[in-house]
C-alpha positions in Angstrom: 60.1 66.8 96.3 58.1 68.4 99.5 56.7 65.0 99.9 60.0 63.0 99.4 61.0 65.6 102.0 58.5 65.3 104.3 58.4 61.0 104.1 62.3 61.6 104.9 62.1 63.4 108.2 59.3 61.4 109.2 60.9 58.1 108.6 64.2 59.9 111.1 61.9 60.6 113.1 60.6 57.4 113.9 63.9 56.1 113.8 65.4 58.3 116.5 61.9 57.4 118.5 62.8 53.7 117.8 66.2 54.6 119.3 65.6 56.3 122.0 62.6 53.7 122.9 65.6 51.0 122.7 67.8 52.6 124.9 64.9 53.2 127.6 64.1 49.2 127.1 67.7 48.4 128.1 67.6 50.7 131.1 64.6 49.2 132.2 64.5 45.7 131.5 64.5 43.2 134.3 65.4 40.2 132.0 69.2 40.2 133.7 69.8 36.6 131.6 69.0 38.0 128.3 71.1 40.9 128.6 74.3 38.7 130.2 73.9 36.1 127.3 74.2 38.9 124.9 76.8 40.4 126.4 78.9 37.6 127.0 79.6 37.9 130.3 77.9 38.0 134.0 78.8 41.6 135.6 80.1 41.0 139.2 80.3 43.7 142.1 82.5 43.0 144.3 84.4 44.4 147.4 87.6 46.2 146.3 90.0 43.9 148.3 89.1 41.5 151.3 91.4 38.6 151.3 89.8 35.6 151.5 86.6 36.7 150.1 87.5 39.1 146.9 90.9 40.5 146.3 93.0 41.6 143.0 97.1 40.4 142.5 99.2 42.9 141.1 98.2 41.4 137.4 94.4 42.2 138.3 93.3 38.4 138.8 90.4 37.9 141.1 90.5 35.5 143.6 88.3 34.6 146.8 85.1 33.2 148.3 82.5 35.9 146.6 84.5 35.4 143.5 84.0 31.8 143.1 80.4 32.1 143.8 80.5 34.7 140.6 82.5 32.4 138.8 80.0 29.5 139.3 77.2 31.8 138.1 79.0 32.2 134.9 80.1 28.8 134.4 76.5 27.6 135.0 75.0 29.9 132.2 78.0 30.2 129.7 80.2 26.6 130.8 83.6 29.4 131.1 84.3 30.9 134.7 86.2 33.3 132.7 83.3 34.6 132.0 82.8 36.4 135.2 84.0 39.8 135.0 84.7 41.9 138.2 83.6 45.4 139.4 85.0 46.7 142.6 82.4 48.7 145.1 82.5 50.6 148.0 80.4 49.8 150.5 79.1 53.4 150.0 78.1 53.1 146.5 77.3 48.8 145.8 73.2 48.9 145.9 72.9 52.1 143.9 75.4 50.7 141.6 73.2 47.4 141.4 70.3 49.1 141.2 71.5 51.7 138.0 72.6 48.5 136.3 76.2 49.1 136.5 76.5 44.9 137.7 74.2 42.1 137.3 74.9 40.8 140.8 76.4 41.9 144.0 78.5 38.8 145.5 80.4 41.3 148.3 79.8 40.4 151.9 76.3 42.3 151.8 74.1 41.6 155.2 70.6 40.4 154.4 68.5 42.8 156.0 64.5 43.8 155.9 65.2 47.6 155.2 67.8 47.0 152.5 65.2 44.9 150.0 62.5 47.4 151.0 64.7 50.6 150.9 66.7 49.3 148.0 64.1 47.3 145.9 66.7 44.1 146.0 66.2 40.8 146.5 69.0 38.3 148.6 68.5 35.0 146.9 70.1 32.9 149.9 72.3 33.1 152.6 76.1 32.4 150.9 77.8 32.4 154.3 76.5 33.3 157.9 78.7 36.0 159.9 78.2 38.3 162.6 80.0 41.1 164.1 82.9 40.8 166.4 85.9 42.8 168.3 89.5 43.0 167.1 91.6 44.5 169.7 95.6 44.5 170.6 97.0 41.3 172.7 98.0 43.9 174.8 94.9 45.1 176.1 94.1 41.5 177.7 90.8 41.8 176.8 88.7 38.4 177.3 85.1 39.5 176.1 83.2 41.8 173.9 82.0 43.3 177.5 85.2 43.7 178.5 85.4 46.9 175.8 83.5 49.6 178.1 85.1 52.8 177.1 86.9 51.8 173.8 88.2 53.8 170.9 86.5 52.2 168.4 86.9 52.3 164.4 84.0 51.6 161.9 83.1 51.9 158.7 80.3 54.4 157.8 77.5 53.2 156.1 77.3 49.4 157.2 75.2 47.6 159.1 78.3 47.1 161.6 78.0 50.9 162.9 74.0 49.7 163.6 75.5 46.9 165.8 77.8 49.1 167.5 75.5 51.7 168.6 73.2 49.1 169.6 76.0 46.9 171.7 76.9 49.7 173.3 73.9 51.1 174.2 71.9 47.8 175.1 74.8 47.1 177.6 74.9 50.4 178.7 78.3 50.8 178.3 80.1 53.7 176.9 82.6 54.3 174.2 83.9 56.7 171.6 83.1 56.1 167.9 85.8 56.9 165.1 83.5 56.5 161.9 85.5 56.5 158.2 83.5 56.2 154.7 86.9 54.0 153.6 87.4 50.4 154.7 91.1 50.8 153.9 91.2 54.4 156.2 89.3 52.3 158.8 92.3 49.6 158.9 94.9 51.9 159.0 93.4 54.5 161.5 93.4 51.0 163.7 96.9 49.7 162.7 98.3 53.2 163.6 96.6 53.4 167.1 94.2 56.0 166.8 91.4 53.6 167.8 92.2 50.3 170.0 88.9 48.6 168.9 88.1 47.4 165.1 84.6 46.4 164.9 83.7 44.3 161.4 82.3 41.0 160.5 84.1 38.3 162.4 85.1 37.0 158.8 85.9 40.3 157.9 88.0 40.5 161.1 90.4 37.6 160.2 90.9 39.1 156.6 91.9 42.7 157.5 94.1 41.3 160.3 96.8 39.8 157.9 97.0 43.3 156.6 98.5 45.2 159.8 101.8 45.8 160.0 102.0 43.0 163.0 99.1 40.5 162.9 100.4 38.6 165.9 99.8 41.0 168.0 96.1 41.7 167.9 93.2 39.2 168.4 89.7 38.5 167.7 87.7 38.1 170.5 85.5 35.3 170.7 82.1 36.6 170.9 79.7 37.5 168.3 77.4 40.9 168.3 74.6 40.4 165.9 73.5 38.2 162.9 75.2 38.9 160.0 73.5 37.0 156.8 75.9 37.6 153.8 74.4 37.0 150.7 74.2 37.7 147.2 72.2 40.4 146.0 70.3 41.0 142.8 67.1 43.3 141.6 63.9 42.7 142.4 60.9 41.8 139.8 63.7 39.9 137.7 62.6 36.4 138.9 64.5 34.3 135.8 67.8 35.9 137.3 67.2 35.3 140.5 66.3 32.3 140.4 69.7 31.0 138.5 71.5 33.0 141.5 69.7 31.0 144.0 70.1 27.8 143.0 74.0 28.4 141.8 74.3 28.6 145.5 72.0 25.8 146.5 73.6 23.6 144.0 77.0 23.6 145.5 76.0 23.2 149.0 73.7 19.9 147.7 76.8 18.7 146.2 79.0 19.1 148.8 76.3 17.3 151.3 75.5 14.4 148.1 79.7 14.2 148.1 80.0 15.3 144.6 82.9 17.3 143.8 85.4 18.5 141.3 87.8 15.5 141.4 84.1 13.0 141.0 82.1 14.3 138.8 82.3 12.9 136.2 81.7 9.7 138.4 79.3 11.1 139.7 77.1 11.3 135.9 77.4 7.9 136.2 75.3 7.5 139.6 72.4 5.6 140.0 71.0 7.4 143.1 67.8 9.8 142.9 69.2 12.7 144.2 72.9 12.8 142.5 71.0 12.2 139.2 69.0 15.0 139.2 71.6 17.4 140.5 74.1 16.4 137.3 71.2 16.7 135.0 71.0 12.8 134.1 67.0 12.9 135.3 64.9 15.8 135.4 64.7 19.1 133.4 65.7 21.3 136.3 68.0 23.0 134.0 65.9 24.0 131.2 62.9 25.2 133.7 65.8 27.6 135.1 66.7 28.7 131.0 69.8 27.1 131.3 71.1 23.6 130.0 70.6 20.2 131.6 74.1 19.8 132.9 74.1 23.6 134.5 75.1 22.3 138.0 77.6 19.8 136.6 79.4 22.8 135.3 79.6 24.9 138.1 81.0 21.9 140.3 83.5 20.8 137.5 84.7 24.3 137.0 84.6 25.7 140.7 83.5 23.0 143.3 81.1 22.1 145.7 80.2 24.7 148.8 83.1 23.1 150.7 85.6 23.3 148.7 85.0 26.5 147.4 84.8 27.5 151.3 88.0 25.9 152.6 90.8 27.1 149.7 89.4 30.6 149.8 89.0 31.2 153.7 88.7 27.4 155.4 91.6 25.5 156.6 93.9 25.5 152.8 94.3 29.1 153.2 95.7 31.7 155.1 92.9 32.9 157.3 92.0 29.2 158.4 88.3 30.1 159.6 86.4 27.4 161.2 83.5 26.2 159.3 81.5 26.7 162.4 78.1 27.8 161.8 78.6 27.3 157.9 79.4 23.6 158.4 76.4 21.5 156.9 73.7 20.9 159.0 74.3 17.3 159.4 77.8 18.3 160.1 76.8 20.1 163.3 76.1 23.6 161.0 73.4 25.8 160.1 73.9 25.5 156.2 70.9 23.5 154.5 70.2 23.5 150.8 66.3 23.0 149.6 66.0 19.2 147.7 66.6 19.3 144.1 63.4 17.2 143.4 
């Protein structure tokens, strides 16, 4: 009986060790595409309402630039879009919350910077859309430049790379101004729609999004000149290569397509081409799919489901919707632009 006894607390002993030894694995376990596949979906984080770029209707449906990109993640690995649930972030809180595993990726108008891979342990796959930070300010002011703003009321968001560019604006030009800081975006906008600052400072991007929020968005402007280098990007944790990889080349697959001419309205004429480079982007030569863990055709579903670069740019922020931003520096580069994919070869 004492032995029975004894065999039995052993063998719950192990099994809680097993347990607890499982739950540690899944805490600590870089492979990103093993868990998503077994979950069923790809975890997004993304900001809690910037329209344009990520933003919720009163029914909770996601739409937006950083949405699509999630979107065309999960259509790559799963063939669904659907597939891409959201989590909204504050700035505050979205690299700790990638780190503890709370998301798989952030897709949220995140600047690429040196201290936030090192400080963070993250990795930025590639540069999703290149900003930098501008100057909102009332028509009234007759403001022509950012050098113009010496002795402003400014409003920033705490905790961003754009109160870094302030300070250092400011203090390279040797101009002065008084800083009104808020951890909230939202408090930020209204603190600036209200008149307690006459300066908003953000992403240019960012700028054109929040201005279709005031309570008159005629009578404010951006002003033309940009501050500082703002690579957005998606983020994801470092020493998870597999994951990263997929992330990267999501991205780098739409922005070949859209520079091959493949799209969401040709591609199915497109599995039909005979030319090197559109054949081994829809899978029809190469096993660029299966070296990434994923299937042959993994680019030919993310531009049937979402599109190429272009058109996911131009009906979330380009000239189909409402904030009608200039490709500019995200045009192709042989369009005059800055945005250049690696060769799929």
């Amino acid at each position: 009986m004492r032995t029975f006894r004894g065999g039995l607390l052993i063998g719950l002993a192990v099994a809680v060790l097993v347990g607890v030894l499982a739950v540690i694995y899944e805490f600590y376990d870089t492979r990103t595409l093993k868990r998503t596949v077994r979950r069923g979906e790809v975890l997004c984080g993304v900001n809690k309402g910037l329209p344009g770029f990520s933003i919720p209707d009163d029914k909770g449906n996601w739409t937006g630039f950083d949405v699509d990109f999630c979107r065309a993640v999960a259509a790559a690995i799963f063939n669904d879009p659907s597939k891409a649930k959201f989590v909204p972030l504050d700035a505050s809180e979205r690299f700790k919350e990638l780190q503890s595993r709370k998301v798989d990726i952030l897709s949220r108008n995140s600047t690429w910077s040196m201290a936030r891979e090192l400080d963070y342990d993250l990795y930025f796959p590639a540069v999703a859309y290149y900003d930098g930070a501008g100057f909102m300010v009332p028509r009234s002011r007759n403001k022509e430049t950012s050098l113009d703003l010496t002795g402003s009321k400014v409003c920033v968001q705490a905790g961003t790379t754009t109160l870094l560019n302030l300070t250092d604006y400011f203090r390279a030009n040797n101009m002065k101004y008084e800083e009104v800081k808020f951890d909230k975006l939202d408090d930020v906008v209204k603190a600036y729609d209200t008149g307690k600052c006459d300066t908003l400072t953000a992403d240019v991007s960012q700028l054109y999004a929040l201005r279709l929020n005031l309570s008159k968005p005629g009578d404010h402007m951006i002003l033309p000149d940009m501050i500082s280098k703002e690579p957005l990007a998606p983020v994801v944790r470092q020493r998870d290569d597999d994951w990263m990889m997929i992330v990267k080349w999501t991205l780098y697959a739409m922005i070949n397509a859209e520079e091959l001419g493949v799209s969401s309205e040709n591609i199915d004429e497109a599995l039909k081409s005979k030319k090197p480079e559109v054949m081994r982007l829809v899978g029809t030569e190469g096993n660029y799919g299966e070296q990434l863990g994923l299937t042959k055709d993994w680019a030919v579903r993310i531009i049937r489901n979402v599109g190429n670069y272009g058109e996911m740019y131009e009906r979330n922020i380009g000239e189909k919707s409402k904030l009608k931003i200039p490709r500019g520096m995200n045009q192709l580069w042989n369009a005059g632009g800055v945005q250049y994919a690696p060769p799929m070869r």
